[in-house]
C-alpha positions in Angstrom: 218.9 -25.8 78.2 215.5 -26.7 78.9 214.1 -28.3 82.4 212.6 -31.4 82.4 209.4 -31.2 83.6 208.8 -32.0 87.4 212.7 -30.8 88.4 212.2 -27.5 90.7 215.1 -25.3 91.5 213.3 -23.3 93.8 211.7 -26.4 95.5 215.5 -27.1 96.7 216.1 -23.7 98.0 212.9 -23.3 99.5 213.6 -26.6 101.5 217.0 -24.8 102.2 215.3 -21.7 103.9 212.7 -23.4 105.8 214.8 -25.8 107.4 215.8 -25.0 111.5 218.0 -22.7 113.1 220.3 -24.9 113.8 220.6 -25.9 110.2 220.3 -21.7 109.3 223.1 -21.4 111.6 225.5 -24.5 109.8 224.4 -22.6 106.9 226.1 -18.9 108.4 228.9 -21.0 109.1 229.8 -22.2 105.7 229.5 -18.9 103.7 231.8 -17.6 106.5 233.9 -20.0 105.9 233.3 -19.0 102.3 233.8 -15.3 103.0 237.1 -15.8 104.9 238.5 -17.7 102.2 238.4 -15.5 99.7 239.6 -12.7 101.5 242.8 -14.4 102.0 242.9 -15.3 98.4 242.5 -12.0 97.4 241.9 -9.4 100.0 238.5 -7.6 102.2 237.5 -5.1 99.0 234.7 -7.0 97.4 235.8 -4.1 94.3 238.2 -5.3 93.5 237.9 -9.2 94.4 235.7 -10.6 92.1 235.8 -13.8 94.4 234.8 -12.2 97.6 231.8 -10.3 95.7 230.2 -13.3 94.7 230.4 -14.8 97.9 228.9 -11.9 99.8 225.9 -12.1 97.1 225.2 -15.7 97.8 225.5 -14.5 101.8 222.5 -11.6 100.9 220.6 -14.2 99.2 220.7 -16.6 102.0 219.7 -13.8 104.1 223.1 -13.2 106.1 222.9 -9.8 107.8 225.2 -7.7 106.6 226.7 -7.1 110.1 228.0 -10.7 109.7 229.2 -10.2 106.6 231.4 -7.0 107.7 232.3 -8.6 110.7 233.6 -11.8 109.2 235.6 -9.9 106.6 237.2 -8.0 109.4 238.2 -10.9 111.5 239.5 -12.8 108.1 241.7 -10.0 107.0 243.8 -10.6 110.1 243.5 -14.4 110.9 245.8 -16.4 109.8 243.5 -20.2 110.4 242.2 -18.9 106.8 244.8 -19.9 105.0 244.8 -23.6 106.2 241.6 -24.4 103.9 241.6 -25.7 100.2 238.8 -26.4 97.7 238.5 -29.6 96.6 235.7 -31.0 94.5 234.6 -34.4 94.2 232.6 -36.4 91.9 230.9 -39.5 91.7 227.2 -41.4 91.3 224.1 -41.8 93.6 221.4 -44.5 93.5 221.3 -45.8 89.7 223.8 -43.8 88.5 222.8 -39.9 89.5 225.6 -37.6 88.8 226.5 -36.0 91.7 229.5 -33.0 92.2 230.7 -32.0 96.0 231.7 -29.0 96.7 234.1 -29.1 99.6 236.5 -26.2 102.1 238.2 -28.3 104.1 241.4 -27.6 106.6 241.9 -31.9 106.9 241.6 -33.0 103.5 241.9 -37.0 104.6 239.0 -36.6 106.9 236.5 -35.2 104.4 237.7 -37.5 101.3 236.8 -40.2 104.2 233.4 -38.5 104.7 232.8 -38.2 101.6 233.4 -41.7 100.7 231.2 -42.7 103.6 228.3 -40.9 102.2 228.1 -42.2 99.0 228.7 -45.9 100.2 226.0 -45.9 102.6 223.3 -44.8 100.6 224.0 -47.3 97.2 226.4 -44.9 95.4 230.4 -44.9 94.9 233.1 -42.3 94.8 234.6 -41.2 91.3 237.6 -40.0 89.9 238.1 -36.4 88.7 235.9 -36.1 85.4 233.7 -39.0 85.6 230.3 -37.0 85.7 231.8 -33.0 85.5 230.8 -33.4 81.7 227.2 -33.8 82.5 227.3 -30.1 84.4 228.1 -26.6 83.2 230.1 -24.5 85.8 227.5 -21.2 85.7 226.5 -18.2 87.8 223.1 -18.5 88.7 220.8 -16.1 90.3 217.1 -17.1 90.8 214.5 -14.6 91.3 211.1 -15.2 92.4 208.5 -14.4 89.9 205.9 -12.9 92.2 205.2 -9.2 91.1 207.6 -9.6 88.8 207.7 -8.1 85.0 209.4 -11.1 83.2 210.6 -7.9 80.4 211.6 -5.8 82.6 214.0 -7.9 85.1 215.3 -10.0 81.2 215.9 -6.6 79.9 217.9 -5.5 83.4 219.7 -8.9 83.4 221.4 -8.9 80.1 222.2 -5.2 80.5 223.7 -5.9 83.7 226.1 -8.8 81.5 224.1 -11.8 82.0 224.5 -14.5 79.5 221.0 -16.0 79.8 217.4 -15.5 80.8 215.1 -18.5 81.8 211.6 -18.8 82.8 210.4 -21.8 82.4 211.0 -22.6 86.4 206.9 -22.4 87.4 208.0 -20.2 90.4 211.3 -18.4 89.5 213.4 -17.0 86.7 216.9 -18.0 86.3 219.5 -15.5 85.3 222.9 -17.1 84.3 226.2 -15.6 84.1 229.8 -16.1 83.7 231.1 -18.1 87.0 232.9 -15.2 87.9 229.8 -12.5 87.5 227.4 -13.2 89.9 228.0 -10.6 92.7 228.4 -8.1 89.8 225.0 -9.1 87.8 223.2 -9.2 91.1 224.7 -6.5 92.7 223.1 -4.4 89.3 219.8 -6.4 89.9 220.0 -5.3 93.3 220.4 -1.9 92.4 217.8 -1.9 89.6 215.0 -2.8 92.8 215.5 -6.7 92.3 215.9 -9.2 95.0 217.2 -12.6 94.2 216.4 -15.5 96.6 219.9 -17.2 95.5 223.0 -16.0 94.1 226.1 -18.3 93.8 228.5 -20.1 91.2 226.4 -23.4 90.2 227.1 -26.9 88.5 224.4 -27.1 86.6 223.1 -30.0 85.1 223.0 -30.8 81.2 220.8 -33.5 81.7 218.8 -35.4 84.4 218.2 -38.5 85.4 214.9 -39.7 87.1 214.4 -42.2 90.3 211.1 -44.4 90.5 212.4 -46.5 93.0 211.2 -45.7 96.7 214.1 -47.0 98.2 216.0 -45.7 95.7 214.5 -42.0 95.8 215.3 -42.2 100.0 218.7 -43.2 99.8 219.5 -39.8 97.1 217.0 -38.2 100.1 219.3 -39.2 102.5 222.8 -39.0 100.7 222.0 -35.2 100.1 221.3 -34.3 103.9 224.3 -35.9 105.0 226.1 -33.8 102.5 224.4 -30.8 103.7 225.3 -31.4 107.2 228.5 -31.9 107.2 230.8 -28.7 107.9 233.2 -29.5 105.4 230.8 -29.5 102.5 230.2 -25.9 100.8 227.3 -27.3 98.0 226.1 -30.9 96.9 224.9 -30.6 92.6 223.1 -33.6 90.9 221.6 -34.3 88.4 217.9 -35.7 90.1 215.1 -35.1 88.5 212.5 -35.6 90.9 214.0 -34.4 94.3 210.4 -33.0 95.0 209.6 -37.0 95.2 211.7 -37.2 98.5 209.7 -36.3 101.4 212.8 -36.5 104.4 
Protein backbone atom coordinates (compact mmCIF):
# COMPACT_ATOMS: atom_id res chain seq x y z
CA UNK A 1 0.00 0.00 0.00
CA UNK A 2 1.26 3.29 -0.73
CA UNK A 3 0.64 6.64 1.54
CA UNK A 4 -0.89 9.40 0.16
CA UNK A 5 1.22 12.14 0.34
CA UNK A 6 0.78 14.61 3.37
CA UNK A 7 -0.76 11.49 5.78
CA UNK A 8 2.17 11.13 8.62
CA UNK A 9 2.09 8.16 10.89
CA UNK A 10 4.70 9.45 13.04
CA UNK A 11 3.16 12.96 13.21
CA UNK A 12 0.21 11.01 15.22
CA UNK A 13 2.51 9.30 17.61
CA UNK A 14 4.75 12.11 18.09
CA UNK A 15 1.58 14.19 19.16
CA UNK A 16 1.00 11.04 21.36
CA UNK A 17 4.35 11.39 23.22
CA UNK A 18 4.50 14.97 23.63
CA UNK A 19 1.29 15.44 25.10
CA UNK A 20 1.14 15.93 29.38
CA UNK A 21 1.61 13.87 32.17
CA UNK A 22 -1.59 13.61 32.86
CA UNK A 23 -2.44 12.43 29.42
CA UNK A 24 1.12 9.99 29.77
CA UNK A 25 -0.37 8.80 32.81
CA UNK A 26 -4.24 7.86 31.02
CA UNK A 27 -1.92 6.43 28.58
CA UNK A 28 -0.09 3.84 31.54
CA UNK A 29 -3.50 3.19 32.46
CA UNK A 30 -4.82 1.80 29.35
CA UNK A 31 -2.01 -0.60 28.38
CA UNK A 32 -2.36 -1.82 31.97
CA UNK A 33 -5.55 -2.32 31.40
CA UNK A 34 -4.26 -3.97 28.27
CA UNK A 35 -1.66 -5.94 30.16
CA UNK A 36 -4.14 -7.34 32.74
CA UNK A 37 -6.38 -8.50 30.26
CA UNK A 38 -4.41 -10.62 28.53
CA UNK A 39 -2.99 -12.26 31.32
CA UNK A 40 -6.34 -13.47 32.34
CA UNK A 41 -6.98 -14.63 28.85
CA UNK A 42 -4.06 -16.42 28.77
CA UNK A 43 -1.71 -16.34 31.70
CA UNK A 44 1.75 -13.87 33.06
CA UNK A 45 4.40 -15.79 30.64
CA UNK A 46 4.68 -13.40 27.72
CA UNK A 47 6.43 -17.07 26.06
CA UNK A 48 4.01 -18.56 25.82
CA UNK A 49 1.03 -15.87 25.37
CA UNK A 50 1.38 -14.47 22.25
CA UNK A 51 -1.32 -11.93 23.43
CA UNK A 52 0.37 -10.65 26.47
CA UNK A 53 3.82 -10.26 24.28
CA UNK A 54 2.49 -7.95 22.01
CA UNK A 55 1.01 -5.89 24.55
CA UNK A 56 4.13 -5.60 26.65
CA UNK A 57 5.92 -4.43 23.22
CA UNK A 58 3.40 -1.71 22.57
CA UNK A 59 4.01 -0.84 26.61
CA UNK A 60 8.14 -0.56 25.73
CA UNK A 61 7.35 1.49 22.78
CA UNK A 62 5.22 3.86 24.71
CA UNK A 63 7.96 4.01 27.05
CA UNK A 64 6.33 2.05 30.18
CA UNK A 65 9.09 1.10 32.58
CA UNK A 66 9.51 -2.19 32.83
CA UNK A 67 8.90 -2.16 36.63
CA UNK A 68 5.30 -1.34 35.65
CA UNK A 69 5.05 -3.74 33.38
CA UNK A 70 6.21 -6.60 35.95
CA UNK A 71 4.25 -5.20 38.50
CA UNK A 72 0.99 -5.04 36.65
CA UNK A 73 1.45 -8.61 35.53
CA UNK A 74 1.83 -9.64 39.05
CA UNK A 75 -1.15 -7.89 40.45
CA UNK A 76 -3.28 -9.30 37.28
CA UNK A 77 -2.39 -12.89 37.81
CA UNK A 78 -4.21 -12.85 41.06
CA UNK A 79 -7.09 -10.18 40.65
CA UNK A 80 -10.04 -11.30 39.82
CA UNK A 81 -11.67 -7.35 38.54
CA UNK A 82 -9.71 -8.57 35.21
CA UNK A 83 -11.98 -10.73 34.11
CA UNK A 84 -15.02 -8.21 34.12
CA UNK A 85 -13.65 -6.46 30.84
CA UNK A 86 -14.54 -7.38 27.11
CA UNK A 87 -13.28 -6.03 23.76
CA UNK A 88 -15.60 -4.51 21.77
CA UNK A 89 -14.96 -2.65 18.64
CA UNK A 90 -17.00 -0.15 16.99
CA UNK A 91 -17.32 1.45 13.70
CA UNK A 92 -18.72 4.23 12.15
CA UNK A 93 -18.02 7.83 10.01
CA UNK A 94 -16.52 11.21 10.99
CA UNK A 95 -17.12 14.60 9.25
CA UNK A 96 -17.88 13.80 5.46
CA UNK A 97 -17.74 10.33 5.71
CA UNK A 98 -14.06 9.45 7.41
CA UNK A 99 -13.95 5.86 8.33
CA UNK A 100 -13.28 5.55 11.71
CA UNK A 101 -12.75 2.03 14.00
CA UNK A 102 -12.82 2.23 18.04
CA UNK A 103 -11.01 0.15 19.84
CA UNK A 104 -12.66 -0.27 23.19
CA UNK A 105 -11.96 -2.53 27.12
CA UNK A 106 -14.74 -1.76 28.83
CA UNK A 107 -16.23 -3.46 32.31
CA UNK A 108 -19.91 -1.38 31.51
CA UNK A 109 -20.50 -2.03 28.01
CA UNK A 110 -23.87 0.37 27.95
CA UNK A 111 -21.89 3.22 29.24
CA UNK A 112 -19.20 3.23 26.62
CA UNK A 113 -21.59 2.28 23.51
CA UNK A 114 -23.36 5.58 25.06
CA UNK A 115 -19.96 7.44 24.87
CA UNK A 116 -19.24 6.39 22.03
CA UNK A 117 -22.35 7.46 20.37
CA UNK A 118 -21.91 10.80 21.99
CA UNK A 119 -18.65 11.36 20.37
CA UNK A 120 -19.47 10.81 17.02
CA UNK A 121 -22.83 12.81 17.24
CA UNK A 122 -21.28 15.84 18.61
CA UNK A 123 -18.75 16.43 16.26
CA UNK A 124 -21.00 15.79 12.69
CA UNK A 125 -20.53 11.97 12.46
CA UNK A 126 -22.82 8.82 13.26
CA UNK A 127 -22.43 5.49 14.81
CA UNK A 128 -22.27 2.30 12.44
CA UNK A 129 -23.09 -1.19 12.50
CA UNK A 130 -20.51 -3.93 12.54
CA UNK A 131 -18.80 -3.95 8.94
CA UNK A 132 -19.80 -0.65 7.61
CA UNK A 133 -16.21 0.82 7.23
CA UNK A 134 -13.86 -2.50 8.65
CA UNK A 135 -13.44 -3.17 4.80
CA UNK A 136 -11.59 0.01 4.26
CA UNK A 137 -8.74 -1.22 6.99
CA UNK A 138 -6.46 -4.16 7.23
CA UNK A 139 -6.02 -5.70 10.76
CA UNK A 140 -1.88 -5.59 10.82
CA UNK A 141 1.06 -5.55 13.21
CA UNK A 142 2.82 -2.51 12.83
CA UNK A 143 6.07 -1.48 14.29
CA UNK A 144 7.45 2.04 13.32
CA UNK A 145 11.00 2.83 13.60
CA UNK A 146 12.57 6.10 13.41
CA UNK A 147 14.81 6.47 10.51
CA UNK A 148 17.51 8.63 12.19
CA UNK A 149 20.93 6.63 12.00
CA UNK A 150 19.25 4.11 10.58
CA UNK A 151 20.54 1.66 7.62
CA UNK A 152 17.14 1.22 5.70
CA UNK A 153 19.12 -2.51 4.38
CA UNK A 154 20.08 -3.48 7.36
CA UNK A 155 16.92 -3.03 9.77
CA UNK A 156 14.57 -4.51 6.10
CA UNK A 157 16.96 -7.34 6.03
CA UNK A 158 16.56 -7.90 10.18
CA UNK A 159 12.69 -7.43 9.75
CA UNK A 160 11.83 -10.02 7.35
CA UNK A 161 14.30 -12.44 9.03
CA UNK A 162 12.69 -11.83 12.14
CA UNK A 163 8.96 -12.92 10.13
CA UNK A 164 7.86 -9.66 9.01
CA UNK A 165 5.47 -9.56 6.19
CA UNK A 166 6.42 -6.03 4.91
CA UNK A 167 8.94 -3.28 4.78
CA UNK A 168 7.91 0.40 4.09
CA UNK A 169 9.78 3.58 3.84
CA UNK A 170 8.07 5.91 2.21
CA UNK A 171 6.94 7.57 5.84
CA UNK A 172 9.49 10.85 5.43
CA UNK A 173 10.53 10.15 9.20
CA UNK A 174 9.92 6.41 9.91
CA UNK A 175 9.96 2.96 8.45
CA UNK A 176 7.04 0.69 8.92
CA UNK A 177 7.55 -2.95 9.53
CA UNK A 178 4.21 -4.98 9.22
CA UNK A 179 3.40 -8.26 10.53
CA UNK A 180 0.83 -10.81 11.19
CA UNK A 181 -1.62 -9.25 14.01
CA UNK A 182 -0.44 -11.71 16.23
CA UNK A 183 3.62 -11.08 15.64
CA UNK A 184 4.42 -7.99 16.89
CA UNK A 185 6.01 -8.59 20.31
CA UNK A 186 7.82 -11.44 18.53
CA UNK A 187 9.18 -9.34 15.37
CA UNK A 188 10.05 -6.54 17.79
CA UNK A 189 11.23 -8.33 20.46
CA UNK A 190 14.00 -9.75 17.46
CA UNK A 191 14.39 -6.08 16.35
CA UNK A 192 15.03 -5.33 19.86
CA UNK A 193 17.55 -7.81 20.13
CA UNK A 194 19.24 -7.10 16.80
CA UNK A 195 20.04 -3.21 18.45
CA UNK A 196 16.63 -1.72 17.10
CA UNK A 197 14.26 0.48 18.98
CA UNK A 198 10.86 0.96 17.66
CA UNK A 199 8.89 4.16 18.79
CA UNK A 200 5.50 2.04 18.39
CA UNK A 201 4.63 -1.49 18.43
CA UNK A 202 0.96 -2.68 18.57
CA UNK A 203 -1.84 -4.56 16.36
CA UNK A 204 -3.14 -1.64 13.86
CA UNK A 205 -6.27 -1.09 11.61
CA UNK A 206 -4.72 0.21 8.94
CA UNK A 207 -6.26 2.09 6.38
CA UNK A 208 -6.65 0.92 2.55
CA UNK A 209 -7.47 4.23 1.53
CA UNK A 210 -7.87 7.84 2.86
CA UNK A 211 -10.06 10.30 2.68
CA UNK A 212 -9.06 14.08 2.82
CA UNK A 213 -10.87 17.21 4.82
CA UNK A 214 -10.70 20.82 3.32
CA UNK A 215 -13.20 22.07 5.44
CA UNK A 216 -12.01 24.11 8.56
CA UNK A 217 -14.86 23.29 10.45
CA UNK A 218 -14.92 20.15 9.24
CA UNK A 219 -10.98 19.30 9.93
CA UNK A 220 -11.79 20.60 13.93
CA UNK A 221 -14.66 18.54 14.49
CA UNK A 222 -12.29 15.09 13.28
CA UNK A 223 -9.64 17.30 15.66
CA UNK A 224 -11.93 17.11 18.27
CA UNK A 225 -13.79 13.73 17.85
CA UNK A 226 -10.32 12.01 18.06
CA UNK A 227 -9.28 13.73 21.58
CA UNK A 228 -12.39 12.81 23.04
CA UNK A 229 -11.68 9.32 22.01
CA UNK A 230 -8.34 9.46 23.36
CA UNK A 231 -9.50 10.58 26.66
CA UNK A 232 -11.83 8.50 27.52
CA UNK A 233 -10.66 5.45 29.79
CA UNK A 234 -12.64 3.06 28.04
CA UNK A 235 -11.13 3.58 24.66
CA UNK A 236 -7.84 1.39 23.93
CA UNK A 237 -7.13 3.08 20.13
CA UNK A 238 -9.21 5.38 17.73
CA UNK A 239 -8.07 4.27 13.51
CA UNK A 240 -9.29 6.51 10.57
CA UNK A 241 -8.82 6.88 7.60
CA UNK A 242 -7.74 11.05 7.57
CA UNK A 243 -5.56 12.10 5.50
CA UNK A 244 -4.48 15.32 6.61
CA UNK A 245 -4.62 14.97 10.54
CA UNK A 246 -1.35 17.16 10.46
CA UNK A 247 -4.01 19.95 9.21
CA UNK A 248 -5.64 19.93 12.77
CA UNK A 249 -3.78 22.17 15.08
CA UNK A 250 -5.94 21.30 18.63
Amino acid sequence: MILMSGHSKWSTIKRKKEKTDNARAKVFTKIGREIAVAVKQGGPDPAGNSKLKDVIAKAKAANVPNDNIDRIIKKAAGDANADNFEEIVYEGYGPNGIAVVVEALTDNRNRTAGDVRHYFDKYGGNMGTSGCVMFMFEHKGQILIEKEDVDEDSLMEAALEAGAEDFISDDEDVYEIRTGVHDVGTVDDALSAAGYTSVSAEAAYIPTTYTRLDDPDSIKNMGKMIEMFEDNDDIQAIWHNWENEDDYEG
